[in-house]
Kinemage of the C-alpha trace (Angstrom):
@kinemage 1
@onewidth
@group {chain A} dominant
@subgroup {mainchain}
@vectorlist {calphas} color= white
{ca unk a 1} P -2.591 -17.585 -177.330
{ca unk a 2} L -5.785 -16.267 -178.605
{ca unk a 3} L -6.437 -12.427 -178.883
{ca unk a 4} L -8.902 -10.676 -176.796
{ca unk a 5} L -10.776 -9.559 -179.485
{ca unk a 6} L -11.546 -13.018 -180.569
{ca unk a 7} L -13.602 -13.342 -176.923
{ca unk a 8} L -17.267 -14.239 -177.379
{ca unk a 9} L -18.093 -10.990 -175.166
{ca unk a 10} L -16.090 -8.865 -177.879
{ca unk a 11} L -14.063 -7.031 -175.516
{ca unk a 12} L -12.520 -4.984 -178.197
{ca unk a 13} L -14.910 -1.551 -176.873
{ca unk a 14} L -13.438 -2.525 -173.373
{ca unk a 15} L -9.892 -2.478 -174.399
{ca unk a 16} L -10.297 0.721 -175.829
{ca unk a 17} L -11.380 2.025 -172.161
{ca unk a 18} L -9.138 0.135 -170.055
{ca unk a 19} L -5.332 -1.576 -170.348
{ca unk a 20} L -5.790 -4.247 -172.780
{ca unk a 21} L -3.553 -6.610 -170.333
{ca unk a 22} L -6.111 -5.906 -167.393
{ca unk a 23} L -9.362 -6.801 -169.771
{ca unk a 24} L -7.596 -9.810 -171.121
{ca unk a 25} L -7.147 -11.075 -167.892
{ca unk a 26} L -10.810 -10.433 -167.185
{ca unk a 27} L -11.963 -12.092 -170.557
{ca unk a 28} L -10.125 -15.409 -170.021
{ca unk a 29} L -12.501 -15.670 -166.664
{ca unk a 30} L -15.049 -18.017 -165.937
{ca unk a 31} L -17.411 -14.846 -165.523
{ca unk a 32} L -16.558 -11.366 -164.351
{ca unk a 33} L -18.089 -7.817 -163.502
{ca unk a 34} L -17.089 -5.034 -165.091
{ca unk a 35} L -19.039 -1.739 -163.779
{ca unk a 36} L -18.521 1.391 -165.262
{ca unk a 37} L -17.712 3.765 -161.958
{ca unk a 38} L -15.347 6.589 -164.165
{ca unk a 39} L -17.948 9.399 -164.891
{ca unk a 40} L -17.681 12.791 -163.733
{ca unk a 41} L -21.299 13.384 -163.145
{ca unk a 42} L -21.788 16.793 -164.455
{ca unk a 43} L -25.238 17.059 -165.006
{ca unk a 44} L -25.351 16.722 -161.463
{ca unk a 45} L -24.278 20.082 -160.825
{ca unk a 46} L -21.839 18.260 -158.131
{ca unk a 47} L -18.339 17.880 -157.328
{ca unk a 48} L -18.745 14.915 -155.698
{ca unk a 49} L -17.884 11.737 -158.237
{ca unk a 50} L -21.064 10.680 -159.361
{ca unk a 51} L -21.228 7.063 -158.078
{ca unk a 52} L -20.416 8.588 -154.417
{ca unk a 53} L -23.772 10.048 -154.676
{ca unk a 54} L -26.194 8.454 -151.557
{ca unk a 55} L -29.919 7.917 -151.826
{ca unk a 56} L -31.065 5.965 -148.532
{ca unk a 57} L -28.235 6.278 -146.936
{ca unk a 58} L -25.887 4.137 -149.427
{ca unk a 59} L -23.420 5.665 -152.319
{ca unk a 60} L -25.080 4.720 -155.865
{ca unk a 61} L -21.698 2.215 -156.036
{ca unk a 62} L -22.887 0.536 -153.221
{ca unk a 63} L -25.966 -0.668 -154.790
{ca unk a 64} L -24.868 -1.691 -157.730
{ca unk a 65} L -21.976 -3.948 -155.737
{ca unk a 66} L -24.655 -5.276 -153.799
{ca unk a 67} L -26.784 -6.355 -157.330
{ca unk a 68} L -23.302 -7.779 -158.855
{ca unk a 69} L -22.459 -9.937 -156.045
{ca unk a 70} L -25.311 -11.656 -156.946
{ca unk a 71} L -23.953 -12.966 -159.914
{ca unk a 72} L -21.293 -15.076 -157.779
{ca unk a 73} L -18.320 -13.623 -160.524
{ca unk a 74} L -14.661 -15.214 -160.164
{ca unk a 75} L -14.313 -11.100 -160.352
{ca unk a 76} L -15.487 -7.594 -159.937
{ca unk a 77} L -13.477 -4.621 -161.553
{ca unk a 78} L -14.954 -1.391 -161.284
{ca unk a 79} L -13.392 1.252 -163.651
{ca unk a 80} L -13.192 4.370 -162.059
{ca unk a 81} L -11.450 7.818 -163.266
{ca unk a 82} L -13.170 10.938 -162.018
{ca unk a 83} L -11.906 11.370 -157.949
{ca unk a 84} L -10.210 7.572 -158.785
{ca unk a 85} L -8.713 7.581 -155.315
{ca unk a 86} L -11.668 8.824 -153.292
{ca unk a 87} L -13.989 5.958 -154.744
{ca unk a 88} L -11.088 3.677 -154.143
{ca unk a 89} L -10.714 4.463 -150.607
{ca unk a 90} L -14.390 4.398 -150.052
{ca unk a 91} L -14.464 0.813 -151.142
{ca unk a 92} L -11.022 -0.304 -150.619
{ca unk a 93} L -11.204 -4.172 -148.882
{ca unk a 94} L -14.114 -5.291 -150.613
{ca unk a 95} L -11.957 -7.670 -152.895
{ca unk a 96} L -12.583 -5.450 -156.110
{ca unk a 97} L -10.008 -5.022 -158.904
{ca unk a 98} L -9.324 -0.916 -159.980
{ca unk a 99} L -9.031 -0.071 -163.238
{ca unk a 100} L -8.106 3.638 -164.374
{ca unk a 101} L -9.259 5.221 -167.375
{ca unk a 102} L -7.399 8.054 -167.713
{ca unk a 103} L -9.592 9.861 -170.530
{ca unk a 104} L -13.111 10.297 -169.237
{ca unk a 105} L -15.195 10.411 -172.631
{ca unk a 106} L -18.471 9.303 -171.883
{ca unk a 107} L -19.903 5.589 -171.965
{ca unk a 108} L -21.218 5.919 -175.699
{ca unk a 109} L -17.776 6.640 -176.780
């Protein structure tokens, strides 16, 4: 069985984020989503989770769901971390794999 760092996408940054079991799951896919839904949002000033944030109406998760589907992926995973259960709950249904990262360091980490 190959690794998952020998994947064409190089998912060796992902695994470092996420479970490496979950990602290598995702990496054998035909083609998958993987949006980065973790951050805390602080230069928002806000306690809110940042991707709860509305503008017309809509959380900013919302639209980026809307863009992914799009792509027709065998799967969406949305990482999430900061208020992890509130974003779950508020799109809970919508046939979307969790993942938790525990450690919230920033996407350029």
């Amino acid at each position: 069985m190959d690794s998952p760092y020998s994947h064409p996408l190089n998912c060796q940054k992902v695994c470092e984020i996420i479970l490496c079991n979950q990602i290598w799951e995702v990496c054998r896919l035909k083609n998958a989503v993987i949006i980065l839904a973790a951050g805390k949002g602080t230069r928002m000033k806000s306690e809110k989770a940042k991707v709860l944030h509305e503008v017309g109406g809509k959380s900013l998760l919302y639209y980026v769901l809307e863009a992914s589907r799009k792509l027709e992926a065998d799967k969406s995973i949305v990482v999430v971390g900061h208020q992890s259960d509130t974003v779950k709950e508020a799109f809970s249904g919508k046939g979307l794999v969790f993942v938790e990262q525990k450690e919230q360091l920033g996407t350029g980490h």
